[in-house]
MOPAC internal coordinates of N, CA, C and O (Angstrom, degrees):
PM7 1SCF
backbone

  N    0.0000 0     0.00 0     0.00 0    0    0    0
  C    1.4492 1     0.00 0     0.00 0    1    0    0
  C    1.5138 1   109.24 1     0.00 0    2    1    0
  O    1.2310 1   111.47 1   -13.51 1    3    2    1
  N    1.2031 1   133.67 1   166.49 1    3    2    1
  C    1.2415 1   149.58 1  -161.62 1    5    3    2
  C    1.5587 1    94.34 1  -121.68 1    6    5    3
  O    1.2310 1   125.92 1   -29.90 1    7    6    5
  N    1.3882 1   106.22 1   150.10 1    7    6    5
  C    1.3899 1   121.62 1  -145.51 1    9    7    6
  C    1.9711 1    95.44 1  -130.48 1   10    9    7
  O    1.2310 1   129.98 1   -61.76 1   11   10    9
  N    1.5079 1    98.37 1   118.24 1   11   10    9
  C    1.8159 1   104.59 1  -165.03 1   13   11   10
  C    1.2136 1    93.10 1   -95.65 1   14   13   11
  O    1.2310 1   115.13 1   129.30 1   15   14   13
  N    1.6635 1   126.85 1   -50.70 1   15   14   13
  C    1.2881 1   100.28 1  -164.33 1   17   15   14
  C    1.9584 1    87.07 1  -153.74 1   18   17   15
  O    1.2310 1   121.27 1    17.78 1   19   18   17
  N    1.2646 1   115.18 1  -162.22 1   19   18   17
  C    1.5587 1   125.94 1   175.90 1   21   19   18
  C    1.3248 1   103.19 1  -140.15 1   22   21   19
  O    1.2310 1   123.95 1   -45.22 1   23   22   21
  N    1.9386 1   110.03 1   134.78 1   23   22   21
  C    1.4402 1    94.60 1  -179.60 1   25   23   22
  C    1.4184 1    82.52 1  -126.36 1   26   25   23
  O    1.2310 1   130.13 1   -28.39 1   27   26   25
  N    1.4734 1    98.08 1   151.61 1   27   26   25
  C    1.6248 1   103.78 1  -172.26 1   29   27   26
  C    1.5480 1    99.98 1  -110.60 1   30   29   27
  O    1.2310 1   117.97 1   -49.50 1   31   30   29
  N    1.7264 1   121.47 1   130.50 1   31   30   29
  C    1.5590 1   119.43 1   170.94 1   33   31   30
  C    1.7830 1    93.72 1   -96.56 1   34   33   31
  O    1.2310 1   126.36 1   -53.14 1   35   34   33
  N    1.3092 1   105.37 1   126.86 1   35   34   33
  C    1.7279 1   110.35 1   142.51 1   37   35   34
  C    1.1407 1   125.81 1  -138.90 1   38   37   35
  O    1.2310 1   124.67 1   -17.95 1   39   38   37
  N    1.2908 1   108.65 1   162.05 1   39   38   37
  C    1.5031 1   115.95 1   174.24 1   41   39   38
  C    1.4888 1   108.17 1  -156.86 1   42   41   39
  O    1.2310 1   113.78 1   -13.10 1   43   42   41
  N    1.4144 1   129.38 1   166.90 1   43   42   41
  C    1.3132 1   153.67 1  -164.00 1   45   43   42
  C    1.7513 1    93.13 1  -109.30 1   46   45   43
  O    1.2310 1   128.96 1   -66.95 1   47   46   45
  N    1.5253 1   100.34 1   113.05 1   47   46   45
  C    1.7045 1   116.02 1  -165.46 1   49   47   46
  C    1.7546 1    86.51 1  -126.21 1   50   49   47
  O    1.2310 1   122.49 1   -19.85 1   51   50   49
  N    1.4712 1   112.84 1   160.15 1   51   50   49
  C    1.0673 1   110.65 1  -164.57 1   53   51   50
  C    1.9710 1    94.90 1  -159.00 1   54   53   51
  O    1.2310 1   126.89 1   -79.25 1   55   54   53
  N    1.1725 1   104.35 1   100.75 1   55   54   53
  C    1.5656 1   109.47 1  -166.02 1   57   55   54
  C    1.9539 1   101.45 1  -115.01 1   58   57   55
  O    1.2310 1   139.30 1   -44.34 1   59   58   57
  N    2.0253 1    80.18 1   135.66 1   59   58   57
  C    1.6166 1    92.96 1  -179.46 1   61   59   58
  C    1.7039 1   120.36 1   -69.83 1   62   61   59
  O    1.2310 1   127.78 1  -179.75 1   63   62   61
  N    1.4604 1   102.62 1     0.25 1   63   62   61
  C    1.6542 1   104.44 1  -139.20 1   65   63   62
  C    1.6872 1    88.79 1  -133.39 1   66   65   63
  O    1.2310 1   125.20 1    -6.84 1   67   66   65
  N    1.7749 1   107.61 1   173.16 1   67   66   65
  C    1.4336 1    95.39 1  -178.47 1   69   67   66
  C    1.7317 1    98.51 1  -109.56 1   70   69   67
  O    1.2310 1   117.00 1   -31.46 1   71   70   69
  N    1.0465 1   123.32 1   148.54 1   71   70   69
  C    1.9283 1   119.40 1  -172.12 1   73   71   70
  C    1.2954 1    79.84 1  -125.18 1   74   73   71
  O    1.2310 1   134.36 1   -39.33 1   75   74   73
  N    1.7787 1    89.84 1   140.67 1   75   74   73
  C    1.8530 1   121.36 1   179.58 1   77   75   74
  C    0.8220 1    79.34 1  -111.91 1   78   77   75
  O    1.2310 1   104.26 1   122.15 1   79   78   77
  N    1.8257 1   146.64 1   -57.85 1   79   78   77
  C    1.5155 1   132.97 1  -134.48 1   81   79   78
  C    1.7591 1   107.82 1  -160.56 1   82   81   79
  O    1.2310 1   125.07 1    38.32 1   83   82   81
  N    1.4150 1   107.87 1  -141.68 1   83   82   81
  C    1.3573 1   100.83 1  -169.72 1   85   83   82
  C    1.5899 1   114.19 1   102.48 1   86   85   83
  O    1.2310 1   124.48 1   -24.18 1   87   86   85
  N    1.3130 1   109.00 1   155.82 1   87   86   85
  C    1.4253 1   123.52 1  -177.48 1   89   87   86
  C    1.5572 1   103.76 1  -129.98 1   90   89   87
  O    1.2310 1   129.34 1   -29.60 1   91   90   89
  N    1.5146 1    99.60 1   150.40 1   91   90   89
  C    2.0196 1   112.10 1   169.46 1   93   91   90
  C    1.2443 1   108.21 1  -130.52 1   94   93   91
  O    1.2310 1   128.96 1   -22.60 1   95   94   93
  N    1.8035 1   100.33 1   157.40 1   95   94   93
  C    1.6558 1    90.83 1  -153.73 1   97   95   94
  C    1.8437 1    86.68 1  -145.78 1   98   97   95
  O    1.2310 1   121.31 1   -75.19 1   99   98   97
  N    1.1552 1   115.10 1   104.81 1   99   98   97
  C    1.9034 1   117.28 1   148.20 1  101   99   98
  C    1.0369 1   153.13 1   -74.39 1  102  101   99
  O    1.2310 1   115.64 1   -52.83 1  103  102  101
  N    1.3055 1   125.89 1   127.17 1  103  102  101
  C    1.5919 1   116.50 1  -169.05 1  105  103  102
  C    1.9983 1    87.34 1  -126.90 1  106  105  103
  O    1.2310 1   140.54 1   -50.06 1  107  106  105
  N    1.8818 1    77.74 1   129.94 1  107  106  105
  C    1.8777 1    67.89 1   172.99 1  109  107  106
  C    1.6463 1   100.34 1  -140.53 1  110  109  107
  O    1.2310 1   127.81 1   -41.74 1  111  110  109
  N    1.1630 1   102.56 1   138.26 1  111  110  109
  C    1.3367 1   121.30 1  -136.81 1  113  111  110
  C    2.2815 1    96.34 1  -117.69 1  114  113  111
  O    1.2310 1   126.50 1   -45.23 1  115  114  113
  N    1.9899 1   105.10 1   134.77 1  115  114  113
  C    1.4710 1    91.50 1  -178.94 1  117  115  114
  C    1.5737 1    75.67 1  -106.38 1  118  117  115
  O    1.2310 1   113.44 1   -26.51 1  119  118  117
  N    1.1709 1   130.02 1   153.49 1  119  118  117
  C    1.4040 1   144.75 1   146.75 1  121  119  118
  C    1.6444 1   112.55 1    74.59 1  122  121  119
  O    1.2310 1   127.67 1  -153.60 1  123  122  121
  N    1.8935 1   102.83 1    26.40 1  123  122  121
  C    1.3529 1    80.08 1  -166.13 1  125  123  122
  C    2.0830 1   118.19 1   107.34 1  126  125  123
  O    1.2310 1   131.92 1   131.95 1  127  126  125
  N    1.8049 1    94.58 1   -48.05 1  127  126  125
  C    1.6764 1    92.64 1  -168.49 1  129  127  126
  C    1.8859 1    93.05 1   -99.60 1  130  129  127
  O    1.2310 1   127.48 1   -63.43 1  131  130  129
  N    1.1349 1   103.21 1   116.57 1  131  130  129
  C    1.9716 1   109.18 1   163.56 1  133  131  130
  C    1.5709 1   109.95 1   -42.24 1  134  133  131
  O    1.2310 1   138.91 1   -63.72 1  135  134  133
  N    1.5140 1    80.94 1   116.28 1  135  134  133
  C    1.5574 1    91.18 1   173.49 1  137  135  134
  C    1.9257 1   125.05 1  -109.28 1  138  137  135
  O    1.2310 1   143.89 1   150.92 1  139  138  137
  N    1.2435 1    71.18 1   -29.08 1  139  138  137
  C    1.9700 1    93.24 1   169.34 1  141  139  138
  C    1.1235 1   136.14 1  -157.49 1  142  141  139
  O    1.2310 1   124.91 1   -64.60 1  143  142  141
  N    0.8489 1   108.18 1   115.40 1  143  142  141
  C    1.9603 1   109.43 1   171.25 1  145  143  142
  C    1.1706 1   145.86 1   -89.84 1  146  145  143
  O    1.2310 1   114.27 1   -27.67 1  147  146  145
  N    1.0646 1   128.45 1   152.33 1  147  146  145
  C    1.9726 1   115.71 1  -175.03 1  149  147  146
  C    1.7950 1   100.12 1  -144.35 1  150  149  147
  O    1.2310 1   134.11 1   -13.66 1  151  150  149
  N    1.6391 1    90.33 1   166.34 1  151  150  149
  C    1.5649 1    94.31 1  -167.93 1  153  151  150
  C    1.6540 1    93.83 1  -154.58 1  154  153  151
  O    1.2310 1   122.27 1   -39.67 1  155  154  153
  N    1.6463 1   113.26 1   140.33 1  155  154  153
  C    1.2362 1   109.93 1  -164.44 1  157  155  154
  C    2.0394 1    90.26 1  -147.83 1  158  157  155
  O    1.2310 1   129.92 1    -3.66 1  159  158  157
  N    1.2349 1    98.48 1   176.34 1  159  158  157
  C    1.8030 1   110.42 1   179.62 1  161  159  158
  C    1.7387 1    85.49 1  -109.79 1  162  161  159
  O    1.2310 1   130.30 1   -59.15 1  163  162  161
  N    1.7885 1    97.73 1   120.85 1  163  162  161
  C    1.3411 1    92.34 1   170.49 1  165  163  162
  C    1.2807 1   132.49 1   -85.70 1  166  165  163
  O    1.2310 1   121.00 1  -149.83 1  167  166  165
  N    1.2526 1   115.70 1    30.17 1  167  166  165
  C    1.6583 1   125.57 1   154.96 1  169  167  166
  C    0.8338 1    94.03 1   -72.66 1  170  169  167
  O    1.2310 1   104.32 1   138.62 1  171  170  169
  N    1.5707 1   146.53 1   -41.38 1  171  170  169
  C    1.6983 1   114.49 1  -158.28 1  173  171  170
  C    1.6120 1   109.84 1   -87.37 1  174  173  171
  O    1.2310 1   118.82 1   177.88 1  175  174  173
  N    1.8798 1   119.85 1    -2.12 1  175  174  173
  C    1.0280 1   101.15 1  -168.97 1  177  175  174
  C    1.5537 1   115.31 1   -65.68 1  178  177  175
  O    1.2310 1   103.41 1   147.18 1  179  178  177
  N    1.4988 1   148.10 1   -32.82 1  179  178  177
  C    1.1210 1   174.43 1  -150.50 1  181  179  178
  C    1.5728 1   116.90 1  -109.00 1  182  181  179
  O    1.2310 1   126.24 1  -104.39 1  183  182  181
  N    1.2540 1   105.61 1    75.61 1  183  182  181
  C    1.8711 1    99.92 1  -168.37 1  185  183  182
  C    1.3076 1   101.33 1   -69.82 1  186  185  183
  O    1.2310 1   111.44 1   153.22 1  187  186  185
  N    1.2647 1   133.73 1   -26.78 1  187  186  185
  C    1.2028 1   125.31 1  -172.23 1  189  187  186
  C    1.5245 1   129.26 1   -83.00 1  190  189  187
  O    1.2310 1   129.89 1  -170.65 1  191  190  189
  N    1.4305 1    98.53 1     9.35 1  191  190  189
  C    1.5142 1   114.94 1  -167.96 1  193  191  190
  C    1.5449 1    88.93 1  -171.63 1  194  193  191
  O    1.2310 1   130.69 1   -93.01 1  195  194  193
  N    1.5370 1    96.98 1    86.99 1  195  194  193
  C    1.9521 1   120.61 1   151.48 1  197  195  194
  C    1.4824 1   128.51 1   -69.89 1  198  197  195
  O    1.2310 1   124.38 1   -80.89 1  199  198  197
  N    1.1157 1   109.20 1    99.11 1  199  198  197
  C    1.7399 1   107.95 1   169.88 1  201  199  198
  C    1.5176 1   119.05 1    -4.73 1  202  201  199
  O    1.2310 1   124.55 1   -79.96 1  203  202  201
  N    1.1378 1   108.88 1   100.04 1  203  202  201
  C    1.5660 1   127.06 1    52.39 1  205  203  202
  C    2.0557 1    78.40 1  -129.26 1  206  205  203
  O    1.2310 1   133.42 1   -31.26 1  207  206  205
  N    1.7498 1    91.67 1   148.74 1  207  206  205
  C    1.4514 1   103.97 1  -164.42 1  209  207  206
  C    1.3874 1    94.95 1  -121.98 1  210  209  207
  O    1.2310 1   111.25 1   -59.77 1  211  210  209
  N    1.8695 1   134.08 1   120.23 1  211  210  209
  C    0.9157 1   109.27 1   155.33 1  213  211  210
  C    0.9826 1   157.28 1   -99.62 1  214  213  211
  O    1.2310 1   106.85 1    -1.84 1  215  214  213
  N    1.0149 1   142.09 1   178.16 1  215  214  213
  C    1.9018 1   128.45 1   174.28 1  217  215  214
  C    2.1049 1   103.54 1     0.82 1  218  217  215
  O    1.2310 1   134.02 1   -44.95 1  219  218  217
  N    1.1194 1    90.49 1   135.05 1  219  218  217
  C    1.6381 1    92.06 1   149.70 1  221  219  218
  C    1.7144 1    98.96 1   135.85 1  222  221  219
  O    1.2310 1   127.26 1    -8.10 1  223  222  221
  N    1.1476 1   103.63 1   171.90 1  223  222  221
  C    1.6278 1    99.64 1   173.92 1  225  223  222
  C    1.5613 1   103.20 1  -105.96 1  226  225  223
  O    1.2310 1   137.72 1   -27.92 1  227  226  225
  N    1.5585 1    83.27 1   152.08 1  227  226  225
  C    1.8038 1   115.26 1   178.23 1  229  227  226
  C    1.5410 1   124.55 1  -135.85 1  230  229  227
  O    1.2310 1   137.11 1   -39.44 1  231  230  229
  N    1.0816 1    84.47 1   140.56 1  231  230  229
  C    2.1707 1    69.99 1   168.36 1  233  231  230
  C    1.6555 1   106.41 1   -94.71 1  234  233  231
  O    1.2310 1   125.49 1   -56.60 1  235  234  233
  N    1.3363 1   107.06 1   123.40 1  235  234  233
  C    1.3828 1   127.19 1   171.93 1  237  235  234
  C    1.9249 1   101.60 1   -86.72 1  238  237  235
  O    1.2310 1   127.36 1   -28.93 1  239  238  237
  N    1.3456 1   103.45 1   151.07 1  239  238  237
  C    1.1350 1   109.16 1  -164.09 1  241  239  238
  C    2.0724 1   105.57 1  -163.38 1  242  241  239
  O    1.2310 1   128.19 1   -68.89 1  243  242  241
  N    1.7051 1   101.84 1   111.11 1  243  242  241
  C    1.3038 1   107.70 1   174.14 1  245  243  242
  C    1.7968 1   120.68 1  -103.59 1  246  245  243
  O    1.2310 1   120.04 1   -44.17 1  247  246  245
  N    1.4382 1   117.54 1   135.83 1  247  246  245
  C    1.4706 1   123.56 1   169.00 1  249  247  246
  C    1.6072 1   117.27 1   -74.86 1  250  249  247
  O    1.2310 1   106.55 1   -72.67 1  251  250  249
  N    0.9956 1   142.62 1   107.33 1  251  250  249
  C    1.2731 1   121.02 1   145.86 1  253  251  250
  C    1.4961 1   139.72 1  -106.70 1  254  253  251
  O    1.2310 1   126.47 1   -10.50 1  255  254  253
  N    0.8284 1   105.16 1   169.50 1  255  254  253
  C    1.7248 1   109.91 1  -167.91 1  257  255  254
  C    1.5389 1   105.37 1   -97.60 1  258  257  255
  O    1.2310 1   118.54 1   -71.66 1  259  258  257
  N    1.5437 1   120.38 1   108.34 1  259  258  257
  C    1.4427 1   130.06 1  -163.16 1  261  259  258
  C    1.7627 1    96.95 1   -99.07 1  262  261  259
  O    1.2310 1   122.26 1   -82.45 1  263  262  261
  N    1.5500 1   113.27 1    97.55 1  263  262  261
  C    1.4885 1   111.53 1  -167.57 1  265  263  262
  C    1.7949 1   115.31 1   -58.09 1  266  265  263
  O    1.2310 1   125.51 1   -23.08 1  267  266  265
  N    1.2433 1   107.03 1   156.92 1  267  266  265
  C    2.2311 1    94.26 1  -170.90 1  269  267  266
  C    1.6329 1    89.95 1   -72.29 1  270  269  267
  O    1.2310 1   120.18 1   145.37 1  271  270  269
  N    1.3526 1   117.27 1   -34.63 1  271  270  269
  C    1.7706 1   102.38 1   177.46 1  273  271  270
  C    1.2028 1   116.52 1   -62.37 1  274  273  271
  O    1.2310 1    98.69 1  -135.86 1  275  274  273
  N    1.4278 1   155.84 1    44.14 1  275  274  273
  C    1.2568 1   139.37 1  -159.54 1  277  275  274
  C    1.9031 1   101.40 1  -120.34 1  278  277  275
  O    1.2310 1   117.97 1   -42.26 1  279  278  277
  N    1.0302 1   121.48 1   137.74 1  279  278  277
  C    1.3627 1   107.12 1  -161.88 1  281  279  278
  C    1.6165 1   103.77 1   -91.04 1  282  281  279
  O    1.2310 1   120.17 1   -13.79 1  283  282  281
  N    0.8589 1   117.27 1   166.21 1  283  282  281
  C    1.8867 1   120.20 1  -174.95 1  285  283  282
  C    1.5213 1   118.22 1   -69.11 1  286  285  283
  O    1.2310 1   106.50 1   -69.68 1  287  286  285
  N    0.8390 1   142.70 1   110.32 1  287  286  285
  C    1.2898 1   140.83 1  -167.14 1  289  287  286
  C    1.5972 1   127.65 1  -169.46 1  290  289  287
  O    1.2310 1   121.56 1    -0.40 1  291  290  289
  N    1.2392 1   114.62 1   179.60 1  291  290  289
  C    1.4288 1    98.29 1  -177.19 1  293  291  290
  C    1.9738 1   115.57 1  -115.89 1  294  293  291
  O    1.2310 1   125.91 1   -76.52 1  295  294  293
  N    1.4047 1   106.25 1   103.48 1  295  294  293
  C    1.3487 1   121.99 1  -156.58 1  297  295  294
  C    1.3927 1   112.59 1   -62.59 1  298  297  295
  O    1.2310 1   115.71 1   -14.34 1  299  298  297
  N    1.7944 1   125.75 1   165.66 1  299  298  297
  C    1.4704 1   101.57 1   145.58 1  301  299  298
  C    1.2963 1    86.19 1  -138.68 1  302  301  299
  O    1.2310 1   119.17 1     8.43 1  303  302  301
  N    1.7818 1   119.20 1  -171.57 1  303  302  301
  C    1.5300 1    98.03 1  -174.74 1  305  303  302
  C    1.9296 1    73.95 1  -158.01 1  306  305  303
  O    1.2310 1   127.69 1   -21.15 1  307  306  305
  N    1.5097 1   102.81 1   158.85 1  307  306  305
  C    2.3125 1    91.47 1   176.46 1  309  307  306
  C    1.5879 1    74.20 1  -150.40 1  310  309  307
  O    1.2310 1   135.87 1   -47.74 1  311  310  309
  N    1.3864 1    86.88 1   132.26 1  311  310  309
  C    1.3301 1   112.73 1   157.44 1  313  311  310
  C    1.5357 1   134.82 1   -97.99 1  314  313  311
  O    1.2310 1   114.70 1   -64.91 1  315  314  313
  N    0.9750 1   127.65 1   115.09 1  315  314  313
  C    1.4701 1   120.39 1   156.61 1  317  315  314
  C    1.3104 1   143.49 1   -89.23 1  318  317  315
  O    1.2310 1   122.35 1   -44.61 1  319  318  317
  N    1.3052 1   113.10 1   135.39 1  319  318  317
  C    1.9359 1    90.28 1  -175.26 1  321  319  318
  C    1.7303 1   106.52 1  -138.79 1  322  321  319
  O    1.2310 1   118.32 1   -33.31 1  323  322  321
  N    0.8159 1   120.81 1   146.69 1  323  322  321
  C    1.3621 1   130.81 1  -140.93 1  325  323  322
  C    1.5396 1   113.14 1  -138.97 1  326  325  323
  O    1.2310 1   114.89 1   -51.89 1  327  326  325
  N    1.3052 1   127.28 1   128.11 1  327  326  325
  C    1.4731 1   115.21 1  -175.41 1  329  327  326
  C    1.1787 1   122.93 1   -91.02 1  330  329  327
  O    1.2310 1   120.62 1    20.45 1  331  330  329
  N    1.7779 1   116.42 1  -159.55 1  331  330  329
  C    1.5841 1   114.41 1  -161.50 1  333  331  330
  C    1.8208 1   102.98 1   -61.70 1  334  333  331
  O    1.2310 1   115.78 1   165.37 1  335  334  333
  N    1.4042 1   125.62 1   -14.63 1  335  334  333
  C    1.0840 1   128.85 1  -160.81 1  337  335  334
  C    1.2759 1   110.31 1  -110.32 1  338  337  335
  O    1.2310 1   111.51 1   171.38 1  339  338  337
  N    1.2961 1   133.60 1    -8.62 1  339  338  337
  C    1.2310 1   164.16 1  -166.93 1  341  339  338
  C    1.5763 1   137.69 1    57.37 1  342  341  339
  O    1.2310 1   134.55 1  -163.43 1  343  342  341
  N    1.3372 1    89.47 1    16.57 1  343  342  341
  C    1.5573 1   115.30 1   147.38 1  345  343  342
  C    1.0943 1   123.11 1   -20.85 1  346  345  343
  O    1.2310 1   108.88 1   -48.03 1  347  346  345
  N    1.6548 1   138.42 1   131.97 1  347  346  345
  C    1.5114 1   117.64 1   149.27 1  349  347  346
  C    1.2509 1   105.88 1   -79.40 1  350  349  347
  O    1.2310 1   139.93 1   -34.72 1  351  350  349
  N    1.4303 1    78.94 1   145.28 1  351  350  349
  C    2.0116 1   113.55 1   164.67 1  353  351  350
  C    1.3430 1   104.77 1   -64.34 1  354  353  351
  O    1.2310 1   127.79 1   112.28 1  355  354  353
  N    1.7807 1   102.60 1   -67.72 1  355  354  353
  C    1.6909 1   143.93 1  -146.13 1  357  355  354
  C    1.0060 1   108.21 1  -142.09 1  358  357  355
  O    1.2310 1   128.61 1   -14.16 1  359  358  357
  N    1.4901 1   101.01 1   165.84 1  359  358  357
  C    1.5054 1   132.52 1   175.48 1  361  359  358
  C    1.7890 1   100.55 1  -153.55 1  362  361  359
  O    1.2310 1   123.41 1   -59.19 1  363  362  361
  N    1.1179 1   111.06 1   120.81 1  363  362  361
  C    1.2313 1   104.56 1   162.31 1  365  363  362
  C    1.2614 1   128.04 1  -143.93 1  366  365  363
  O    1.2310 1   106.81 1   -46.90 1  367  366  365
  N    1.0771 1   142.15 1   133.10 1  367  366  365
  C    1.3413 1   131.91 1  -146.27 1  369  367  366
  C    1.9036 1   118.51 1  -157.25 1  370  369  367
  O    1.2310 1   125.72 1   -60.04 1  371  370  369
  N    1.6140 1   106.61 1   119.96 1  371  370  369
  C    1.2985 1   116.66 1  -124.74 1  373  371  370
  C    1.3950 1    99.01 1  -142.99 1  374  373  371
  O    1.2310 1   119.75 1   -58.29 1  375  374  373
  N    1.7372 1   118.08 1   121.71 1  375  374  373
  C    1.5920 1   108.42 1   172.35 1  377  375  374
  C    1.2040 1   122.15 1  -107.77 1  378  377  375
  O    1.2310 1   112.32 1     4.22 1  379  378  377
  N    1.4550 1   132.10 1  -175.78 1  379  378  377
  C    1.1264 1   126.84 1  -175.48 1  381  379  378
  C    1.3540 1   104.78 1   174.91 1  382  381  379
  O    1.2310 1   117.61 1   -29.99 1  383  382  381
  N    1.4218 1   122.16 1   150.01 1  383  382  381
  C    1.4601 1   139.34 1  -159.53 1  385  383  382
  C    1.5727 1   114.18 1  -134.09 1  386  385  383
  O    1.2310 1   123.75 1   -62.85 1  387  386  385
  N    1.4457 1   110.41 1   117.15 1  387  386  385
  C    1.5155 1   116.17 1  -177.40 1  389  387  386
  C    1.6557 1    86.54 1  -107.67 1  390  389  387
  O    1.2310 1   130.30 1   -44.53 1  391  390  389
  N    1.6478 1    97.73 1   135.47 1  391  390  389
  C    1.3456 1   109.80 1   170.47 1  393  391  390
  C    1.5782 1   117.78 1  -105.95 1  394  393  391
  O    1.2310 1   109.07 1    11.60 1  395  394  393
  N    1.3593 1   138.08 1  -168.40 1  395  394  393
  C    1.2950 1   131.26 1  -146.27 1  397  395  394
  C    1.1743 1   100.97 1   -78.60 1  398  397  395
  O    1.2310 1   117.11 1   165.11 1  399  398  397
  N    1.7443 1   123.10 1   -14.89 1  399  398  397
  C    1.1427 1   133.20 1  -164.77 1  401  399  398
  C    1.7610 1   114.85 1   -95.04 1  402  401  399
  O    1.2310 1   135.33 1  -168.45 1  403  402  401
  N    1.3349 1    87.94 1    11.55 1  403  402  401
  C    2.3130 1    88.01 1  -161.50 1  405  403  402
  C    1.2078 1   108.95 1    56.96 1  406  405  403
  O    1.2310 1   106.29 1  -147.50 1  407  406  405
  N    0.9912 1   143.07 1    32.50 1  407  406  405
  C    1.3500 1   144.44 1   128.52 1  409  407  406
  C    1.3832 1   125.32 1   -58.68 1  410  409  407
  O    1.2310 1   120.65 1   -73.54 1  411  410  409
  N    1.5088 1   116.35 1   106.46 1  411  410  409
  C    1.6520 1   120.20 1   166.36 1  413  411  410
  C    1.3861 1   111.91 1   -87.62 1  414  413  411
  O    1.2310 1   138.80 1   -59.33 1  415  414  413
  N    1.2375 1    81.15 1   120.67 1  415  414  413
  C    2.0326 1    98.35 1   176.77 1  417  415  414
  C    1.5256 1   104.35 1  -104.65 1  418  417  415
  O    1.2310 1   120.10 1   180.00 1  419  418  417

């Protein structure tokens, strides 16, 4: 597929514990029905703090690839991210609206 635009989720996460590893997982959803998903190693969410990461807060920060077929609507997408043990970290959960134009607002 051909690639319209990138919408970036971040937020300022703040962990008691130190994470070596772990996986994160998205479902982003038009109306309610899952339309796409993504899956990442959550070491990479945090560039500023590479596995093994300890205690402290960071802003974690995901790319995705907003396909040019995607129909206009008003999105939401929840993330989870989970450590070397498979614990959640997070939950974060985030909307957003492509208009007729592929524009993410």
């Amino acid at each position: 597929f051909s690639v319209s635009s990138v919408a970036v989720v971040s937020t300022q996460s703040t962990g008691a514990t130190s994470v070596s590893g772990g996986s994160w997982s998205m479902v982003v959803k038009l109306l309610g029905i899952p339309v796409q998903s993504y899956t990442g190693l959550t070491c990479s969410l945090a560039p500023t703090c590479p596995c093994p990461c300890p205690p402290g807060s960071y802003t974690i920060s995901i790319s995705i690839a907003v396909p040019s077929f995607s129909p206009p609507g008003s999105y939401t997408a929840e993330t989870i991210v989970k450590d070397q043990t498979g614990q959640q970290l997070s939950c974060i959960d985030a909307t957003f609206d492509i208009s007729s134009s592929k524009e993410i607002m």
